[in-house]
N, C-alpha and C positions, 0 to 999 in steps of 0.2 A: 143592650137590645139591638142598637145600629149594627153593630160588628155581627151578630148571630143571624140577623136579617142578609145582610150583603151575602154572609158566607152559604147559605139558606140558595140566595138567586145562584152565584157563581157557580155552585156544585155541579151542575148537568152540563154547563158549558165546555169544562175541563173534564168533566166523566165520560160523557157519551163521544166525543171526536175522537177520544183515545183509545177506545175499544172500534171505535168502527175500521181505525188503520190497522189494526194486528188483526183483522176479520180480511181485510185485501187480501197482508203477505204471503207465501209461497211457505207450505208447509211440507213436513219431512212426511215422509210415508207411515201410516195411523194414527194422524194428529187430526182431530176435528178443529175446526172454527168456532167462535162464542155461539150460544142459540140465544138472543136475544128475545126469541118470542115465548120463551120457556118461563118469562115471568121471575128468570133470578132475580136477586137482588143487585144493583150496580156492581155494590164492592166487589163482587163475585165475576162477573163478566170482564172487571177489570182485572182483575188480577189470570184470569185464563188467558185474555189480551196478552201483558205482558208476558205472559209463560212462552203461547206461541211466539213473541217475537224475538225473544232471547236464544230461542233454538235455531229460528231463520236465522242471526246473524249468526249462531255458531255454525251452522252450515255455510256460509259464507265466506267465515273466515279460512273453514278450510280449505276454502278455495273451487270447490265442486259444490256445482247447485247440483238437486235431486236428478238421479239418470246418468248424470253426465262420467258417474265413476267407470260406471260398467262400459261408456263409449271410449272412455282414455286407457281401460284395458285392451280394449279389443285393437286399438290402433298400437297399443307396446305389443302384443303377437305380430301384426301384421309387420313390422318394422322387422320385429326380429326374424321373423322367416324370411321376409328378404334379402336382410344381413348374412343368414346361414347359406340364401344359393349365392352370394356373392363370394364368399366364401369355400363354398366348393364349387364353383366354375372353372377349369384349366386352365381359360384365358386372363385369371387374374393374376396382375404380377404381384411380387412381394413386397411393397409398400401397402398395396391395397388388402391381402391377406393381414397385415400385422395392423390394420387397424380396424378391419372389422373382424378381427379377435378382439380389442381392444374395446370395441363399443359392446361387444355380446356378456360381456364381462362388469358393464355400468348401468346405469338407469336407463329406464325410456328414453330419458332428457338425450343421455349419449345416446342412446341408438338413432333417433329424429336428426343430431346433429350430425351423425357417422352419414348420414345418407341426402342430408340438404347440402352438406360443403367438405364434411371428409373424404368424401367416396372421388371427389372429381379431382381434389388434390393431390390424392394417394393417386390417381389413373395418371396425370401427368407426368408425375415422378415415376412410373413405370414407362409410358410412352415414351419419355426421356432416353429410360437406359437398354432399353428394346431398341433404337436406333442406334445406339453407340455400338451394342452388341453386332449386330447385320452389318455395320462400318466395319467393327473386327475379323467379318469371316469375309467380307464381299470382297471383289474388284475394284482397280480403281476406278468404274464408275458409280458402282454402290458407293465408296468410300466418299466420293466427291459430292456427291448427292444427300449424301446423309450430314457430312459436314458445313452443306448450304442451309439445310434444315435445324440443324442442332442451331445455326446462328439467328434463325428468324422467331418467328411468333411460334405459339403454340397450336396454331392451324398448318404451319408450313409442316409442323413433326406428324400431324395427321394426316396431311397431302402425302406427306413420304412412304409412312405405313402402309396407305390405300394404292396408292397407285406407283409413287414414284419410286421407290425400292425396284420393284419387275420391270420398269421400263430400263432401270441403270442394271438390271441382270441380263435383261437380253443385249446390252450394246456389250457386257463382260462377256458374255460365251460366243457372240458373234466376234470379237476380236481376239479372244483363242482359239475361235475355228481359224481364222483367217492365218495366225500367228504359224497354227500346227499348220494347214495348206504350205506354207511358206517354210519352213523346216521338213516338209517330206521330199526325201531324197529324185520320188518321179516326179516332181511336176515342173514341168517345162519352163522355157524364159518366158511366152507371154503370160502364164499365170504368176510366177512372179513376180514381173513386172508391175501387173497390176495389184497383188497381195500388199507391194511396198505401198502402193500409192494410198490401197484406201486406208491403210493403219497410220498414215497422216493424216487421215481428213478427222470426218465427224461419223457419229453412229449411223447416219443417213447412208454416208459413205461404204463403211463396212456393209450394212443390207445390201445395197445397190452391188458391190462385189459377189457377193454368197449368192442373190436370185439371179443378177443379168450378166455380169461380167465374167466370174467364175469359167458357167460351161461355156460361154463362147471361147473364151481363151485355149480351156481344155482342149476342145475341138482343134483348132488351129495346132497345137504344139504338137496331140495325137495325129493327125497328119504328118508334120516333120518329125515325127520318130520314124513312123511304117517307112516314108523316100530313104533315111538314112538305113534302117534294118534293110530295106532292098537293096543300096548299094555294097553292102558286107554280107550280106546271107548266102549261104548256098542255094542249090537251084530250086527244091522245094519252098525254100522261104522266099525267093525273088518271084517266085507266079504268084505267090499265095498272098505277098503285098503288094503285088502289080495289078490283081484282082480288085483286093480291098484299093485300091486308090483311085478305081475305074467307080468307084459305091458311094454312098454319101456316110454322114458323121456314124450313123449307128455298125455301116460295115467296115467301117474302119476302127471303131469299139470294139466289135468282136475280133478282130482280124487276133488283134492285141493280147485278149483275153483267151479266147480262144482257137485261132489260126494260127499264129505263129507259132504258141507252145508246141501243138505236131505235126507242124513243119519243120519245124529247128530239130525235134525227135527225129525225123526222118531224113536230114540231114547229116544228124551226130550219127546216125546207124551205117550212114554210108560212108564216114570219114574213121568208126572206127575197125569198120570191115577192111577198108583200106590199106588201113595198120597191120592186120592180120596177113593180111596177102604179099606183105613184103618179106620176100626171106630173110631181110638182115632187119627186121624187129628181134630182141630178144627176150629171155625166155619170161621175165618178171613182166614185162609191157603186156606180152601176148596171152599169161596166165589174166591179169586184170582187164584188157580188152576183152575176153571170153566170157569175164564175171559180169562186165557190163553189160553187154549182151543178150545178157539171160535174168537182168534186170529191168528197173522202169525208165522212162522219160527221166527222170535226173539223175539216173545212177548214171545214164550217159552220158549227162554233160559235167556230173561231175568226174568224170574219170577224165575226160577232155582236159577241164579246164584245174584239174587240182592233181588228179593222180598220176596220170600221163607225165606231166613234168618230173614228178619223183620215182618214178618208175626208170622212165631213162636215166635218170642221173646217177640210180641202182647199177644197170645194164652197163654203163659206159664207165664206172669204178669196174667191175668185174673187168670187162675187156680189157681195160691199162695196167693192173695187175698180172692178168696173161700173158699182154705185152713186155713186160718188166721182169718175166720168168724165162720168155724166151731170147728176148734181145740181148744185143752188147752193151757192150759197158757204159756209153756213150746213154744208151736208151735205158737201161735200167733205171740211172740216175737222173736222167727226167722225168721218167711214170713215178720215179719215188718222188720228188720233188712235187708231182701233181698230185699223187694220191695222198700227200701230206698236207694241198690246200683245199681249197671250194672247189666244187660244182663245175664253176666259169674255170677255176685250173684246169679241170679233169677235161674238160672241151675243148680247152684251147690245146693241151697235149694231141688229143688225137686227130684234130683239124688242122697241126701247123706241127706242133713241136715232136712230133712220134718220126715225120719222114726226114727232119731236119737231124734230129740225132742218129739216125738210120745210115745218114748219109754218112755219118761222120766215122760210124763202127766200120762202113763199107770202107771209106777211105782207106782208115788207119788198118783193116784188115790187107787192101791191096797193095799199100806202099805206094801209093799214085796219090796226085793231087789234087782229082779227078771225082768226082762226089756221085758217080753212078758207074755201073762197069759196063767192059764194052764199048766206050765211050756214049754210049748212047744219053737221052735224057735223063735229068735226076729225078729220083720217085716221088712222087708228088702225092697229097693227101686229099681224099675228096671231103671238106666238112660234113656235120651232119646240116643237113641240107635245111632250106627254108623254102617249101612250097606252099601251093594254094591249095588247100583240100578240097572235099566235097563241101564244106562248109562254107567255105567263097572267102574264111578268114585265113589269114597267113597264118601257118601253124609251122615248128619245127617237127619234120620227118621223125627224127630220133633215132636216125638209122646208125649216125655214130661212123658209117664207114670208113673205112682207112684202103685207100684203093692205089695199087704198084700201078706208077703210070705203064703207056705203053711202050717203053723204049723196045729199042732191038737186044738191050742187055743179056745176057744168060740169065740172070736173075727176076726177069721183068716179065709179067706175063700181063693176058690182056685186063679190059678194066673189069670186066664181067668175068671174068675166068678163074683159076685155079689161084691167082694170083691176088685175089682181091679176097683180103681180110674182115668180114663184118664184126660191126661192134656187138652187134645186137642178133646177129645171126640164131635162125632157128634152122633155115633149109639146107643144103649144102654143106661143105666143111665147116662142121663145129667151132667152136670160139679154142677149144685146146688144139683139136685136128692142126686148124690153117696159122696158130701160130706154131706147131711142130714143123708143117709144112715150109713155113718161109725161115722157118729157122735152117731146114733142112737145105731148101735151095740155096741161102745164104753162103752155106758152109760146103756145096757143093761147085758152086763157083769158084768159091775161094781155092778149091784142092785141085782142079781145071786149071784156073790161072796159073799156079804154083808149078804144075808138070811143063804147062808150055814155054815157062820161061826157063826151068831147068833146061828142056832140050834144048833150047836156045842156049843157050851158056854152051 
């Protein structure tokens, strides 16, 4: 009876606290709580107790209280769209593509981890080889500068990226401007001078050349070109830089660009008019002087300064062949001798070696030991001559002449006269005419001499 009594008291002790805690706990969605005012019976309320609590912890255990599934979806989208514009951003290098392919491809868990510690890991290792890259294409101030960075922290490689790269590009193109300045054929000694200097210094240096030193320099050397172009110009180009030098830096600029260019035209027009006007120009010079003519501003200078030379050296082979058709033995076999070397042969025959072997066909023609007949002087060769044209530069004539001095000989006539052979002859006796001609007086003295000394005998 004691045992049925006690167990009698204790029953509501142990009944009723234990349904009132499974009536607190956090129930799943359509799960009511016990209704204790419903008049069930204990057993009954207890065991509903127990039912809802068994469910709470298995919700529990799965780790998601009620609501919380559908908040842990929503944040695995939101990761993932992330993930995917991280992914197709341009700016992403390929560390950080290969690992957020990598996280799109795992759970939530990866994607949250791809973007709290892979995302900055995979950027660095990109920022790394992005630097090394820009060292491979850059200068050696990029190179310098990216190799200070690659050695420091992982802020130093961000500094480089943002700003320090552009500043080490512009000291690169400012030391190949300077470099090219310094390898172009016009620029004067004081830009030189100064070019050498600042590609010792520092980047400061280089600017400080490119904005202030540069055009002052320019200016100065542009000045000492225009005094030298006036002391060698003809008379056109000496007013027209005598002008410009009376002017300041900008009329001395144009003089250059554009003064001098037709001035110098107007020069060459009048030097190779000049050419024209000489009877002993020959026929090759004077067809090309004519072309030039009827050409522009460089076809005149280049005839001057390129064709001109080849043209006489044309002219003055013709002539020495003539020579060598009409002369003695003596002369044949020097024009051959010349017309078998250079240019400088063919010049040196007719300005030295043409009247020296002349002398020697007269001699051996006369029987005297006497190297002009008549006794008079021996025939003498005028070179082709070295005057000052209209251009104010020393130019060779090209006239090539071959001129019988003026002795009182039979044979010698005067320097201008019948007697005087041009190389290059377009006016007067022809280049075959005048050497027919001196062949003919040659061999007419000699048949003169021949008579007066038979009477004599």
């Amino acid at each position: 009876m004691s045992a049925v009594v006690a167990a009698a008291v204790l029953a509501p002790a142990v009944l009723f606290p234990s349904t009132a805690s499974a009536a607190d706990a956090s129930q799943p969605a359509g799960v009511s709580g016990p209704d204790t005012a419903s008049g069930s019976a204990p057993d009954t309320a207890s065991d509903a107790g127990k039912d809802a609590a068994k469910e709470a912890a298995k919700e529990t255990g799965k780790g998601t209280a009620p609501g919380a599934s559908d908040a842990a979806g929503d944040q695995e989208k939101k990761d993932r769209a992330e993930v995917e514009r991280i992914l197709a951003d341009p700016a992403s290098g390929p560390k950080v593509r290969e690992m957020a392919e990598k996280a799109l491809k795992g759970t939530a868990a990866d994607l949250r981890r791809f973007l709290e510690t892979g995302l900055e890991d995979a950027r660095q290792t990109d920022n790394r080889l992005l630097v090394v890259q820009i060292a491979d294409r850059g200068g050696p101030a990029v190179r310098k500068a990216a190799d200070k960075a690659l050695r420091g922290t992982y802020q130093d490689i961000l500094d480089f990226l943002k700003t320090g790269q552009y500043v080490a590009r512009v000291e690169d193109q400012d030391r190949a401007e300077v470099e090219r300045i310094l390898a172009d054929k016009d620029s004067g000694r004081g830009v030189r001078e100064a070019a050498e200097k600042a590609l010792k210094g520092t980047a400061a240096d280089l600017r400080h050349f490119l904005e202030v030193e540069l055009p002052k320099q320019r200016a100065d050397d542009n000045r000492v070109k225009v005094a030298q172009i006036m002391s060698s110009g003809g008379r056109a180009v000496r007013e027209a830089a005598n002008k410009a030098m009376d002017g300041d830096d900008a009329a001395i600029l144009k003089f250059l660009t554009e003064g001098w260019p037709a001035a110098q035209a107007e020069d060459d027009r009048v030097a190779i008019l000049v050419i024209l006007a000489n009877k002993d120009t020959g026929r090759h010079v004077a067809e090309g002087a004519q072309k030039a003519l009827n050409g522009t501003a460089a076809d005149l200078r280049r005839f001057l300064e390129t064709e001109l030379p080849r043209l006489r050296a044309t002219d003055n082979r013709i002539k020495v062949s003539q020579l060598a058709e009409s002369g003695g033995p003596a002369v044949r076999k020097a024009a051959k001798a010349a017309l078998e070397g250079s240019d400088d042969d063919i010049l040196a025959f007719l300005t030295d070696g043409w009247a020296k072997a002349r002398a020697v066909d007269e001699a051996a023609a006369s029987g005297t030991g006497t190297t002009a007949q008549g006794g008079g002087q021996p025939q003498t060769v005028q070179p082709a001559g070295l005057t000052e044209t209209a251009t104010g530069t020393t130019t060779a004539t090209g006239t090539g002449i071959v001129t019988v001095g003026s002795g009182s000989g039979s044979g010698a006539g005067s320097g201008s006269g019948s007697g005087t052979l041009a190389a290059t002859g377009t006016d007067g006796i022809g280049w075959e005419a005048g050497g027919a001609a001196a062949a003919l007086a040659a061999g007419a003295a000699l048949v003169a001499l021949s008579r007066r000394r038979s009477a004599e005998d």
